[in-house]
Biotite code that builds the C-alpha atoms (Angstrom):
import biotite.structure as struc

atoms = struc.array([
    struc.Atom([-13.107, -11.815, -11.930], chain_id="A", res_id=1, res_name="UNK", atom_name="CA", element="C"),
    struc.Atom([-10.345, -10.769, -14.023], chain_id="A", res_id=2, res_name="UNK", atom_name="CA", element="C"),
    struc.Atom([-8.160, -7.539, -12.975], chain_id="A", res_id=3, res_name="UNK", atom_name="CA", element="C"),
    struc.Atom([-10.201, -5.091, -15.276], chain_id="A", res_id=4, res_name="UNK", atom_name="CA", element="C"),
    struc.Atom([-13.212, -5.957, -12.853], chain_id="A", res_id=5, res_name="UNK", atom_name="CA", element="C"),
    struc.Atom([-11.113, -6.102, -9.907], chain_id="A", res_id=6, res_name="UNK", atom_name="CA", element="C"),
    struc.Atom([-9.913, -2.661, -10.759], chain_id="A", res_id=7, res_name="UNK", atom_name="CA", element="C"),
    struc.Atom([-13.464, -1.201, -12.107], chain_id="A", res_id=8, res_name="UNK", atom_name="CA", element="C"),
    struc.Atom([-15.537, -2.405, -9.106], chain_id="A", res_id=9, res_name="UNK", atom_name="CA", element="C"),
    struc.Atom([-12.841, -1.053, -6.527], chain_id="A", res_id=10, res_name="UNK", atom_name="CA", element="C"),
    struc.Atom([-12.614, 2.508, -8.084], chain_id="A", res_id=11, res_name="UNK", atom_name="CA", element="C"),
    struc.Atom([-16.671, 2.301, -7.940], chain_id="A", res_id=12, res_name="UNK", atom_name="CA", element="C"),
    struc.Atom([-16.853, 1.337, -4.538], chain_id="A", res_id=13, res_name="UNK", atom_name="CA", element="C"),
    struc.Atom([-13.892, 3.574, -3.453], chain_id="A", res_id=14, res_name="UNK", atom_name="CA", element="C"),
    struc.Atom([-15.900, 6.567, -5.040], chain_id="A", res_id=15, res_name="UNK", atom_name="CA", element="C"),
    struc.Atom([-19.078, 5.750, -3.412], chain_id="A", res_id=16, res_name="UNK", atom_name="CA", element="C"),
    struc.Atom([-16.356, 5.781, 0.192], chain_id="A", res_id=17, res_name="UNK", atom_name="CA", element="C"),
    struc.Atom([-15.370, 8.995, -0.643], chain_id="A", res_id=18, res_name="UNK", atom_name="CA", element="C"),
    struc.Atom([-18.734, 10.513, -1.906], chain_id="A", res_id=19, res_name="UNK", atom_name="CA", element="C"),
    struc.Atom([-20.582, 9.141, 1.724], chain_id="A", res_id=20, res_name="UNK", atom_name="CA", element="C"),
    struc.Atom([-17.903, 11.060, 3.519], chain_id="A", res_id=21, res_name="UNK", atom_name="CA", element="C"),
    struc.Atom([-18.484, 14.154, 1.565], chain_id="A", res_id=22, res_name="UNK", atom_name="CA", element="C"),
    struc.Atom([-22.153, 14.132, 2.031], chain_id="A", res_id=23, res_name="UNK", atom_name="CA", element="C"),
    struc.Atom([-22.343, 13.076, 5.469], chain_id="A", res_id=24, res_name="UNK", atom_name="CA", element="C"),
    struc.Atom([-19.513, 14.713, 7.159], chain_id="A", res_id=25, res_name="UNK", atom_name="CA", element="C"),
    struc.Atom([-20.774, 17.964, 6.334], chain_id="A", res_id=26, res_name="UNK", atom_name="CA", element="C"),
    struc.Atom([-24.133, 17.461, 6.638], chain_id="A", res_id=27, res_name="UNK", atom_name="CA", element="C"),
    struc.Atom([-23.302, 16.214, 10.571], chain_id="A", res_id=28, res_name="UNK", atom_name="CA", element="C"),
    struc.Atom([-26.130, 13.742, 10.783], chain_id="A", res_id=29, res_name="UNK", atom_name="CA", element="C"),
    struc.Atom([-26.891, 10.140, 9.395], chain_id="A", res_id=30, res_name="UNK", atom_name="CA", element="C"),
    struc.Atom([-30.369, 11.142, 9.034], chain_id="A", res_id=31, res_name="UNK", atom_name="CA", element="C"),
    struc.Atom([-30.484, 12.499, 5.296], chain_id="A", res_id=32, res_name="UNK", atom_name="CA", element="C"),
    struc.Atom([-32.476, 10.313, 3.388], chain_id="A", res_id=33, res_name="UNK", atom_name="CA", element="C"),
    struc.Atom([-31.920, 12.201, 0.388], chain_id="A", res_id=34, res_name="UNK", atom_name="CA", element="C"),
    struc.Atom([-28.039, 11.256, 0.468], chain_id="A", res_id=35, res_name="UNK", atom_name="CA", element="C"),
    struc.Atom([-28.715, 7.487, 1.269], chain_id="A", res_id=36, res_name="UNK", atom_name="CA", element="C"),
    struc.Atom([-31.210, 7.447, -1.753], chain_id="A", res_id=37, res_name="UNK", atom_name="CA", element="C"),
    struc.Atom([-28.877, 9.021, -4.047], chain_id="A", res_id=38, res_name="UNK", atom_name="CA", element="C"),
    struc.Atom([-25.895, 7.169, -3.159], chain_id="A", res_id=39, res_name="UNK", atom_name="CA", element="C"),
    struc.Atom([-27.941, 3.852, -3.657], chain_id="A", res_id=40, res_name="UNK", atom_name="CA", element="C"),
    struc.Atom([-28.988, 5.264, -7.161], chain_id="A", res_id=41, res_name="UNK", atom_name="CA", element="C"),
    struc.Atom([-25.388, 6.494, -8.080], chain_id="A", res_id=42, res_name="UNK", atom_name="CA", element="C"),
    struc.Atom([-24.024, 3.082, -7.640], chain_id="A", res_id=43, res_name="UNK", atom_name="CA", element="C"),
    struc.Atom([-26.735, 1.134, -8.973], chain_id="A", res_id=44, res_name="UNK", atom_name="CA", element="C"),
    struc.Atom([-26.648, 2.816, -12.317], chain_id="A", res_id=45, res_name="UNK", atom_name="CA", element="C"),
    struc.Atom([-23.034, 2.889, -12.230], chain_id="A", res_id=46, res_name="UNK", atom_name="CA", element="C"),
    struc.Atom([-22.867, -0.529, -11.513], chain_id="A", res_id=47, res_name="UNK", atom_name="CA", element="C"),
    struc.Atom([-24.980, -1.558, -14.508], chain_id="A", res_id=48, res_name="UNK", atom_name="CA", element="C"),
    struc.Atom([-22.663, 0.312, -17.200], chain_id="A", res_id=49, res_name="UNK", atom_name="CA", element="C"),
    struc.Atom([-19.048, -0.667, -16.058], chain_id="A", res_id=50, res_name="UNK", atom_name="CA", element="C"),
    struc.Atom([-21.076, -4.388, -16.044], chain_id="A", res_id=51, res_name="UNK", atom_name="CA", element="C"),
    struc.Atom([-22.415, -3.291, -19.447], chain_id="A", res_id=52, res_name="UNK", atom_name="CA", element="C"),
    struc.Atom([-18.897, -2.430, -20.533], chain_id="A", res_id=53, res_name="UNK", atom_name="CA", element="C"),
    struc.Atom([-17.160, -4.794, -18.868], chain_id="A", res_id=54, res_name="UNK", atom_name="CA", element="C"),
    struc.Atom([-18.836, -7.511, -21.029], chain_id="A", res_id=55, res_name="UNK", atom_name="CA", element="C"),
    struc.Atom([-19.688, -5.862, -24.138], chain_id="A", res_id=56, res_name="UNK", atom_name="CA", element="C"),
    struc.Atom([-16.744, -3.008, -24.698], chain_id="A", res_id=57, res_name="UNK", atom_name="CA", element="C"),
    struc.Atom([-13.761, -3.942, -22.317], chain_id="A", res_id=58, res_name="UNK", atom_name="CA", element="C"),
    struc.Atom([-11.438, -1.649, -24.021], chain_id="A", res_id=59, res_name="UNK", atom_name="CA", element="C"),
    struc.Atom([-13.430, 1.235, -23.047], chain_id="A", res_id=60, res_name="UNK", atom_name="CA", element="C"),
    struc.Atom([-13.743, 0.536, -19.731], chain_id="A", res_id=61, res_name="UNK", atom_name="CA", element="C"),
    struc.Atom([-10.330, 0.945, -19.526], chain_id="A", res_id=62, res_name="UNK", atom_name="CA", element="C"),
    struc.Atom([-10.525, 4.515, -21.399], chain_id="A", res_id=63, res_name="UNK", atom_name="CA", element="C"),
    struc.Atom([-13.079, 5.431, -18.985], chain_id="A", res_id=64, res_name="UNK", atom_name="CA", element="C"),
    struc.Atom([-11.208, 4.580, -15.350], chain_id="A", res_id=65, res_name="UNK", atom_name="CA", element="C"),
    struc.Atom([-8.116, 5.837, -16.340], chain_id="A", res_id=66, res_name="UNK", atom_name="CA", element="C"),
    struc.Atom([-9.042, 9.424, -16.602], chain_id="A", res_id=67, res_name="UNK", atom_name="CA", element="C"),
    struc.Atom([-8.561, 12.582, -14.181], chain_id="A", res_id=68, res_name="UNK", atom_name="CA", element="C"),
    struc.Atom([-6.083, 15.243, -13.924], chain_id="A", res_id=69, res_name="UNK", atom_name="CA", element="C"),
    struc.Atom([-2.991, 13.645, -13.911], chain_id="A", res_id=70, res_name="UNK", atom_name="CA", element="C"),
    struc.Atom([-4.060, 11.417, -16.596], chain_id="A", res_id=71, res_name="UNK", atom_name="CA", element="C"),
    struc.Atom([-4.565, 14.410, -19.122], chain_id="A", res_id=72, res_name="UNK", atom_name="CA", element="C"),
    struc.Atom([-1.417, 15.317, -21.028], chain_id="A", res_id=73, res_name="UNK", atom_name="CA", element="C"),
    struc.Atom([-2.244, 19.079, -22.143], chain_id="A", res_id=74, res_name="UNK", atom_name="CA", element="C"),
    struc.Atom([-1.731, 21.234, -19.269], chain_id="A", res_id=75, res_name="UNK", atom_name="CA", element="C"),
    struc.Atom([-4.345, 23.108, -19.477], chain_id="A", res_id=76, res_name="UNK", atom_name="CA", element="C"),
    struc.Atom([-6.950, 19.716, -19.494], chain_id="A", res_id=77, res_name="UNK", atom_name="CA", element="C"),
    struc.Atom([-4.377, 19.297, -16.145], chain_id="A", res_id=78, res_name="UNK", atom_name="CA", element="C"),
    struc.Atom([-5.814, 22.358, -14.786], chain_id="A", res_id=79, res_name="UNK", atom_name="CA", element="C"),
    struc.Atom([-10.020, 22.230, -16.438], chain_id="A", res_id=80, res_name="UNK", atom_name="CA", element="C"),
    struc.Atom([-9.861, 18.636, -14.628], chain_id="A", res_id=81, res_name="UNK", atom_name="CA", element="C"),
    struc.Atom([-8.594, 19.710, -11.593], chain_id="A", res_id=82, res_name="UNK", atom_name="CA", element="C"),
    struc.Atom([-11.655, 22.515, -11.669], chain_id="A", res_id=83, res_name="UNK", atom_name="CA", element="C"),
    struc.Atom([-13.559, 19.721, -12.266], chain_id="A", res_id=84, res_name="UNK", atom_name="CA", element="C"),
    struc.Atom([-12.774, 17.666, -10.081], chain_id="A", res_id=85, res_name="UNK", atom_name="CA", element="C"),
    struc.Atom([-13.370, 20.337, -7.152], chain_id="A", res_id=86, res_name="UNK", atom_name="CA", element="C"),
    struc.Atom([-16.923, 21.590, -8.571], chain_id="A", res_id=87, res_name="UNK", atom_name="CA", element="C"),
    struc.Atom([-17.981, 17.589, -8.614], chain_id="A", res_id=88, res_name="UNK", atom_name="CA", element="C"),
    struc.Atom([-16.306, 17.599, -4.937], chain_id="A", res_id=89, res_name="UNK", atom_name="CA", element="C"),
    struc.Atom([-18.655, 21.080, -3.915], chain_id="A", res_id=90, res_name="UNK", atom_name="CA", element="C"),
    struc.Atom([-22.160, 19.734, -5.436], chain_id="A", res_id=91, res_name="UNK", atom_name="CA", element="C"),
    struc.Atom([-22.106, 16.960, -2.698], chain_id="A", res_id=92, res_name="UNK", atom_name="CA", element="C"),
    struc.Atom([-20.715, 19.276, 0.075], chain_id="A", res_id=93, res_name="UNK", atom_name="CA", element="C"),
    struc.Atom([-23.196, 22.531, -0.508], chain_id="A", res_id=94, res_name="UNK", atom_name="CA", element="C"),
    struc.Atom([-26.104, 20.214, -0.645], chain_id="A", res_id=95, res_name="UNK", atom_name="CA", element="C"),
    struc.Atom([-25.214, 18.347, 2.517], chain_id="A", res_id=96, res_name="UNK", atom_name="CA", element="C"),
    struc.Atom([-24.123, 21.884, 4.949], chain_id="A", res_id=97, res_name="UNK", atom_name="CA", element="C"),
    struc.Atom([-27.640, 23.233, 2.939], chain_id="A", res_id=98, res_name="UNK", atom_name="CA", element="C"),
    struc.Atom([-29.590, 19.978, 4.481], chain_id="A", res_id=99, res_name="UNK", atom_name="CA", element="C"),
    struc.Atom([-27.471, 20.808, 7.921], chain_id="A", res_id=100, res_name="UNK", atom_name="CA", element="C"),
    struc.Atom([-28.781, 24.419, 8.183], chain_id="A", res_id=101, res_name="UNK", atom_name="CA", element="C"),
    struc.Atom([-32.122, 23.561, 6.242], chain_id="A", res_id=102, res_name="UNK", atom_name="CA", element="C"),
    struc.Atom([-31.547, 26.534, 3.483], chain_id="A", res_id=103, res_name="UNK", atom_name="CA", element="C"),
    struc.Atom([-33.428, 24.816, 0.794], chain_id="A", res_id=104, res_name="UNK", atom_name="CA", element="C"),
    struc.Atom([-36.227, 23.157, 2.425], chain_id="A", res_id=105, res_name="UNK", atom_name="CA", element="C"),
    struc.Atom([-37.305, 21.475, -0.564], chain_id="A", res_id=106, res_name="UNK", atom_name="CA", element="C"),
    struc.Atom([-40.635, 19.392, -0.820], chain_id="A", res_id=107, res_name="UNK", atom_name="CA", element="C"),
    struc.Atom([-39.980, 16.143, -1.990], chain_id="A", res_id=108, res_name="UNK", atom_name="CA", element="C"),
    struc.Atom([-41.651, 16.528, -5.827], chain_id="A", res_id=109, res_name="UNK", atom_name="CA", element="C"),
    struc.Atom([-38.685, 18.446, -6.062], chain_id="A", res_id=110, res_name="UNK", atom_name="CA", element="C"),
    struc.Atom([-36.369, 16.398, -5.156], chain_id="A", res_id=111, res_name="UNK", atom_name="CA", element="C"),
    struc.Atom([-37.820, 13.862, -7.536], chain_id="A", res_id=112, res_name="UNK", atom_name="CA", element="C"),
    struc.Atom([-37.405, 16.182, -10.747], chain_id="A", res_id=113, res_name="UNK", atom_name="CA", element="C"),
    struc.Atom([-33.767, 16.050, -9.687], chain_id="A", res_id=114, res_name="UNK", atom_name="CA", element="C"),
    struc.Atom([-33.704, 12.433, -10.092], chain_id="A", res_id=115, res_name="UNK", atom_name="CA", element="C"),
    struc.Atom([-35.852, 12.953, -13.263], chain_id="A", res_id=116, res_name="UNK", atom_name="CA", element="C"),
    struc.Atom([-32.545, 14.914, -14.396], chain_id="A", res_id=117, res_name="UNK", atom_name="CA", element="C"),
    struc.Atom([-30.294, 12.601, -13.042], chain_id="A", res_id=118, res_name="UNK", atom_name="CA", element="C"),
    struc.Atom([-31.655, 9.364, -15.007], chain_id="A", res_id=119, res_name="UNK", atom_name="CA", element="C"),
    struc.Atom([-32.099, 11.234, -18.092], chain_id="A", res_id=120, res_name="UNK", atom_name="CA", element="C"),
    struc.Atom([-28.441, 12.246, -17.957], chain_id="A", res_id=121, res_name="UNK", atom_name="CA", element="C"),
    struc.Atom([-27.235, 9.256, -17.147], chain_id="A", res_id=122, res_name="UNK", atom_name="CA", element="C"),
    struc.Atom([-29.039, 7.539, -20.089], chain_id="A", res_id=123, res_name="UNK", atom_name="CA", element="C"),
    struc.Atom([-27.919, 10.175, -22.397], chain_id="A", res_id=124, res_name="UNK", atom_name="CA", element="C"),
    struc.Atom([-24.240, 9.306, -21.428], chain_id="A", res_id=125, res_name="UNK", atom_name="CA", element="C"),
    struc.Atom([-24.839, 5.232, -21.942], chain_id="A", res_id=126, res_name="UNK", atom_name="CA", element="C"),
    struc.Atom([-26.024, 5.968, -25.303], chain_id="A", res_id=127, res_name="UNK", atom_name="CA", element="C"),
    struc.Atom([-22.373, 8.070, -25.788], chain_id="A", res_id=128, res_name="UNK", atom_name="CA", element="C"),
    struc.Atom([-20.731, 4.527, -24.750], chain_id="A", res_id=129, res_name="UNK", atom_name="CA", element="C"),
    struc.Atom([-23.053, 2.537, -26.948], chain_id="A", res_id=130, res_name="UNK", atom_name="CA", element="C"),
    struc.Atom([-22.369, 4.613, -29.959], chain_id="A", res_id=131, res_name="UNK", atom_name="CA", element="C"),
    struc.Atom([-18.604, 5.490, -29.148], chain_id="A", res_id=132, res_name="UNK", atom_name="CA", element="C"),
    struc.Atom([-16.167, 2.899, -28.378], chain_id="A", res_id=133, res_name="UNK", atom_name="CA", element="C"),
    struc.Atom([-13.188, 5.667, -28.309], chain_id="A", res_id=134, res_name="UNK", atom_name="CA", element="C"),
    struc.Atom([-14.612, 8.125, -25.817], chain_id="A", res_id=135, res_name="UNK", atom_name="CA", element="C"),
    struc.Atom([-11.654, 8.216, -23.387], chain_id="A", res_id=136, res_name="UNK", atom_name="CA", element="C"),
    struc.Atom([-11.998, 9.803, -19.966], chain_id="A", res_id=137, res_name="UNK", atom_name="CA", element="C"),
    struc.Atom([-8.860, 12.233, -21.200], chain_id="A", res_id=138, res_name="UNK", atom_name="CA", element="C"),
    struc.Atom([-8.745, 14.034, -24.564], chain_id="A", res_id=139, res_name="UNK", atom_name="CA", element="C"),
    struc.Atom([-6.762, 11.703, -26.893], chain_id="A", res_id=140, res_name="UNK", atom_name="CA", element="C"),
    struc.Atom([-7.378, 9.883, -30.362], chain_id="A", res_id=141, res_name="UNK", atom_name="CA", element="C"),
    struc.Atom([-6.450, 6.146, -30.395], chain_id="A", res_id=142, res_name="UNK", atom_name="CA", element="C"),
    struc.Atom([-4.980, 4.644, -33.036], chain_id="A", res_id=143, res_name="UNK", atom_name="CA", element="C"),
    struc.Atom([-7.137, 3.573, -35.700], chain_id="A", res_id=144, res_name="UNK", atom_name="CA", element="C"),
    struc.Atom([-9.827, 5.814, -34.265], chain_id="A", res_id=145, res_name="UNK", atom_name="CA", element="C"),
    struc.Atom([-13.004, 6.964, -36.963], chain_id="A", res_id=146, res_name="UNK", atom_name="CA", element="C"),
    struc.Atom([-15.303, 10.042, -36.511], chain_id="A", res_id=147, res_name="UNK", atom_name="CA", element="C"),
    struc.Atom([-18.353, 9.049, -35.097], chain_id="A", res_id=148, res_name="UNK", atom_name="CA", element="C"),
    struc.Atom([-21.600, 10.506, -36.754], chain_id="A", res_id=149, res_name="UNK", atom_name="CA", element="C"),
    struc.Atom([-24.359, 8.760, -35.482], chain_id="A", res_id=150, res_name="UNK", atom_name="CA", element="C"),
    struc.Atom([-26.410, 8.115, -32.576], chain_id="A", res_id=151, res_name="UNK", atom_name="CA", element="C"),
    struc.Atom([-26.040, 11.005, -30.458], chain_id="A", res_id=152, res_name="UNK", atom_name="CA", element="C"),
    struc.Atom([-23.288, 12.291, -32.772], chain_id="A", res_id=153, res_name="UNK", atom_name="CA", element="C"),
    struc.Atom([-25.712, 13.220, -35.460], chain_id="A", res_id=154, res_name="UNK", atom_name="CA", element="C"),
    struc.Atom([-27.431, 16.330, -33.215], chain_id="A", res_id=155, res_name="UNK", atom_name="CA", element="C"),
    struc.Atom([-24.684, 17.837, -31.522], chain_id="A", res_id=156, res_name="UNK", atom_name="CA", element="C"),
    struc.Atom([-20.772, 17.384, -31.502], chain_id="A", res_id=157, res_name="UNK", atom_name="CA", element="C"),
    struc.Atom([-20.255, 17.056, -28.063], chain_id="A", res_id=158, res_name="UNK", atom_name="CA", element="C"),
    struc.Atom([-23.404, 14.709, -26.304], chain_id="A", res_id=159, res_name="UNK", atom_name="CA", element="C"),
    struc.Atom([-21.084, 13.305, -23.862], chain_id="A", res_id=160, res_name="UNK", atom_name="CA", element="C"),
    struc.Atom([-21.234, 16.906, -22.253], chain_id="A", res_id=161, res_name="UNK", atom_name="CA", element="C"),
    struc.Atom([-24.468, 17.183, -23.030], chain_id="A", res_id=162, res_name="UNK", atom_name="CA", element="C"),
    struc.Atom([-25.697, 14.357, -20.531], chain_id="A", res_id=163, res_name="UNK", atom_name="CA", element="C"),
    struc.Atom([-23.164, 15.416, -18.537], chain_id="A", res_id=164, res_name="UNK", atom_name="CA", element="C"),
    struc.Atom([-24.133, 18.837, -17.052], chain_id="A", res_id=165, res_name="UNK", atom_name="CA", element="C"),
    struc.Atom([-27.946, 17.267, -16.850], chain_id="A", res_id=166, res_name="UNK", atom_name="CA", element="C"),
    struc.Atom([-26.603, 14.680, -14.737], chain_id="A", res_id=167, res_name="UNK", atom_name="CA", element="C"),
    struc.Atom([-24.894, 17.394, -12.734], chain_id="A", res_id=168, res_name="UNK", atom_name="CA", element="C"),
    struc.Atom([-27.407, 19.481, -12.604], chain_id="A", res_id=169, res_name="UNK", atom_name="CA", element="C"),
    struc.Atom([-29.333, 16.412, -11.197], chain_id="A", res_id=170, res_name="UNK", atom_name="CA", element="C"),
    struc.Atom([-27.067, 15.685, -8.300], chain_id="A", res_id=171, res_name="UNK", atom_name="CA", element="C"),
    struc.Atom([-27.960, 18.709, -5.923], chain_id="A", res_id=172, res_name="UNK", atom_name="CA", element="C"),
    struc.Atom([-31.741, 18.415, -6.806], chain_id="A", res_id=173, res_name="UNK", atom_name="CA", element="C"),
    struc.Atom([-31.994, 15.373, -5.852], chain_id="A", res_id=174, res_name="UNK", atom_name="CA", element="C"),
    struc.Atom([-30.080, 15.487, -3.147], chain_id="A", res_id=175, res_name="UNK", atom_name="CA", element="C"),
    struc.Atom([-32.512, 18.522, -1.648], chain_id="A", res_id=176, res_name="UNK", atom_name="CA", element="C"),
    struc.Atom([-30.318, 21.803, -2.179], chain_id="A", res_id=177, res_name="UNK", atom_name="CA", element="C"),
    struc.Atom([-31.879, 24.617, -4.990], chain_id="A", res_id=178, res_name="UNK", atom_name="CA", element="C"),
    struc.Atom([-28.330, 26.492, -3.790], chain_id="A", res_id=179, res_name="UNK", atom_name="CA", element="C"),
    struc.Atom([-26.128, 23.644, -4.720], chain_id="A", res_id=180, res_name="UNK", atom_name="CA", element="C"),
    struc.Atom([-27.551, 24.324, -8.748], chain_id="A", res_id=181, res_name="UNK", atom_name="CA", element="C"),
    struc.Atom([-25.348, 27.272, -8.799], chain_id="A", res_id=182, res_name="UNK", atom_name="CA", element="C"),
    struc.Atom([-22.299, 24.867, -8.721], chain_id="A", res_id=183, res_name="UNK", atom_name="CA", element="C"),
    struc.Atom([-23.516, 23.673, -11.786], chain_id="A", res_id=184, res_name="UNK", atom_name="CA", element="C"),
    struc.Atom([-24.026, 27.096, -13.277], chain_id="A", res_id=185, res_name="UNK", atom_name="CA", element="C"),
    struc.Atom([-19.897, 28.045, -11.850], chain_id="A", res_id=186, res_name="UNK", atom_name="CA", element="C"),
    struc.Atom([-19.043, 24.615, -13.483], chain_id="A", res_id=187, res_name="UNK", atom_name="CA", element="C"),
    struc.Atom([-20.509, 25.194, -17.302], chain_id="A", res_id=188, res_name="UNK", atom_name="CA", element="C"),
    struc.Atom([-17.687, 27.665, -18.340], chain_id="A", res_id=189, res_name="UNK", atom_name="CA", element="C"),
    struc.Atom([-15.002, 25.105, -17.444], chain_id="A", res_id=190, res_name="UNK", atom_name="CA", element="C"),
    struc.Atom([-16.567, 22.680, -19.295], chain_id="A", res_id=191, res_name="UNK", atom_name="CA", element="C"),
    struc.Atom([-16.973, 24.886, -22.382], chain_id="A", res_id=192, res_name="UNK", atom_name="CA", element="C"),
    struc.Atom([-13.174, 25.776, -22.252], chain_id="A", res_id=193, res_name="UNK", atom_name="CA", element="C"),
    struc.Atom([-12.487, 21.706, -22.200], chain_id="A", res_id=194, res_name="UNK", atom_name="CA", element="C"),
    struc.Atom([-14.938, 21.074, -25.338], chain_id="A", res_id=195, res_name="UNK", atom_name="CA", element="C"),
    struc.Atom([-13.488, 23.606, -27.384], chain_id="A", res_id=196, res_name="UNK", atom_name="CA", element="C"),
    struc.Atom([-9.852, 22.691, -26.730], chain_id="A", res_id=197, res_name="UNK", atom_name="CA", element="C"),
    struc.Atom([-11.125, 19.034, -27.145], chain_id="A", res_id=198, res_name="UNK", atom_name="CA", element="C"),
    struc.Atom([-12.959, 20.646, -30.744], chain_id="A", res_id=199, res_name="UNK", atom_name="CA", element="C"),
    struc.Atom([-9.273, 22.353, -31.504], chain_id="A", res_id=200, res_name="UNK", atom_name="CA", element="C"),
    struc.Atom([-7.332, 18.813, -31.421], chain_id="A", res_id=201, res_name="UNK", atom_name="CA", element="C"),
    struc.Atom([-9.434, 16.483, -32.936], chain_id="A", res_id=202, res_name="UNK", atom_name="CA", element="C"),
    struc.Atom([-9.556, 19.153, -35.779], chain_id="A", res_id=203, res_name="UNK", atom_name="CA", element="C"),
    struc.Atom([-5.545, 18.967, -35.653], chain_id="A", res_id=204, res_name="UNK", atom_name="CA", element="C"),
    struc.Atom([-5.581, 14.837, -35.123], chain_id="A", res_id=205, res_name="UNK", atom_name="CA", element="C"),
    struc.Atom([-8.600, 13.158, -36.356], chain_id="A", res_id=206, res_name="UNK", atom_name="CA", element="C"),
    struc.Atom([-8.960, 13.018, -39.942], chain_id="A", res_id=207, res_name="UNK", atom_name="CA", element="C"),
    struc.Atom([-12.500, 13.931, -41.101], chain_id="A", res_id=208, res_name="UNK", atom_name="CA", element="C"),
    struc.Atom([-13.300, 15.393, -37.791], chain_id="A", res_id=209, res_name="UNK", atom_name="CA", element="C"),
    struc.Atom([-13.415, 18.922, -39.462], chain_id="A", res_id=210, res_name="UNK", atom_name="CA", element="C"),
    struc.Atom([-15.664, 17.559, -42.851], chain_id="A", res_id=211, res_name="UNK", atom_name="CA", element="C"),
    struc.Atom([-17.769, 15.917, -39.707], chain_id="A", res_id=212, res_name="UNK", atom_name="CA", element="C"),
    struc.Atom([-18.094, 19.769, -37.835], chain_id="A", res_id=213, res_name="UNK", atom_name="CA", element="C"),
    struc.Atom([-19.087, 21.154, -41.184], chain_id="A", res_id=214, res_name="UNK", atom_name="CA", element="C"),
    struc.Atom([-22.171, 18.251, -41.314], chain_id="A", res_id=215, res_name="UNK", atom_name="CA", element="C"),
    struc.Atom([-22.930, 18.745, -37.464], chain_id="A", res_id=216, res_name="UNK", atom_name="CA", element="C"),
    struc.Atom([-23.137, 22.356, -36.752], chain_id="A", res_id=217, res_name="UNK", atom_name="CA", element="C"),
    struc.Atom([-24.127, 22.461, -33.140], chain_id="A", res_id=218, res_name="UNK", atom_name="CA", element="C"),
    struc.Atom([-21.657, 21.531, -30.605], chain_id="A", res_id=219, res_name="UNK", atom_name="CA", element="C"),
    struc.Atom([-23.803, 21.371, -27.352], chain_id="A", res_id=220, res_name="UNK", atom_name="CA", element="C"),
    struc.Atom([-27.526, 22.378, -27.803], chain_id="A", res_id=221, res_name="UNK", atom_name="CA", element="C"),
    struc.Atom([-29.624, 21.652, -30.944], chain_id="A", res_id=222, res_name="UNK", atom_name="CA", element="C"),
    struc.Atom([-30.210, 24.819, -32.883], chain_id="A", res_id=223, res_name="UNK", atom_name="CA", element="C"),
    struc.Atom([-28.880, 27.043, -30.108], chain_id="A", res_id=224, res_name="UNK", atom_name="CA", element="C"),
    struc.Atom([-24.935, 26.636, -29.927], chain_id="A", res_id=225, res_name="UNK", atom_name="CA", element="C"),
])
């Protein structure tokens, strides 16, 4: 393997370190089937796409792995990633302390709907890739970089986010916590503030991004907003 795999494959399997210990540690037991499940599920699918981009859309790959707080260069990305980053950190600890003291108590039809969610997000975002070879982990424009209209791009401005917060919302479903939802709900307003900043410099830095907002009027939901 090359160093862009090398690199890929160990931030994936580091992540998948890091999101056991969250899960398990607070959760205090082994026995949570719903974590092993969803762990399994989170890598295989993740595995697939950085394969998928790996071979087909290298470049990207390295727009996607190289994103975070400190890679964003507006401060205030610095601080919506950071929020981020700690409401993606609290929908795999609420779920796990809710399976530890057995708030939710969810039947297990539920817990598939979650993954329903999950998949369906997840999808949504590959089709993002597919369609957009420029959609950086950090809000930037590349050189040579056109507006993208199609696919996705031709309902709503912003489907990255889109398949985003249904992937989210996902996670603590399917993982057997109701309460751990409400992370997603505490999460949406951060993400909001990061599209619309994102909205305010591609209209400053990509030309024909604001001929494409006139075309595309919704920026999240169809016919809603």
């Amino acid at each position: 393997m090359n160093s862009l795999a090398w690199k890929a494959f160990g931030a994936l399997v580091a992540l998948i370190l890091v999101m056991a210990l969250l899960l398990f540690v607070p959760a205090g037991t082994l026995r949570y089937w719903q974590a092993w499940t969803f762990l399994l599920v989170y890598f295989a699918v993740s595995l697939a796409i950085t394969f998928y981009l790996l071979t087909r859309d290298p470049a990207l790959l390295v727009r996607r792995i190289s994103g975070g707080p400190f890679a964003e260069k507006d401060p205030a990305q610095k601080v919506i990633m950071g929020l981020i980053s700690l409401g993606f950190i609290a929908l795999l600890v609420l779920p796990a302390i809710d399976h530890r003291l057995g708030w939710s108590n969810m039947v297990w039809g539920v817990t598939l709907a979650g993954y329903v969610l999950f998949g369906l997000g997840w999808l949504g975002i590959f089709f993002v890739l597919r369609e957009n070879s420029f959609s950086s982990a950090t809000i930037e424009v590349a050189k040579g970089q056109p507006v993208i209209s199609t696919g996705p791009y031709a309902w709503v401005r912003h489907p990255m986010y889109l398949s985003a917060l249904v992937m989210l919302l996902g996670i603590p479903v399917s993982l057997g916590s109701c309460w751990g939802a409400l992370i997603v709900v505490a999460m949406t307003p951060t993400l909001i503030w990061r599209l619309l900043l994102e909205e305010r410099f591609l209209r400053r830095n990509l030309p024909g991004y604001s001929a494409y907002q006139d075309n595309v009027r919704y920026r999240l939901l169809p016919r809603i907003w």
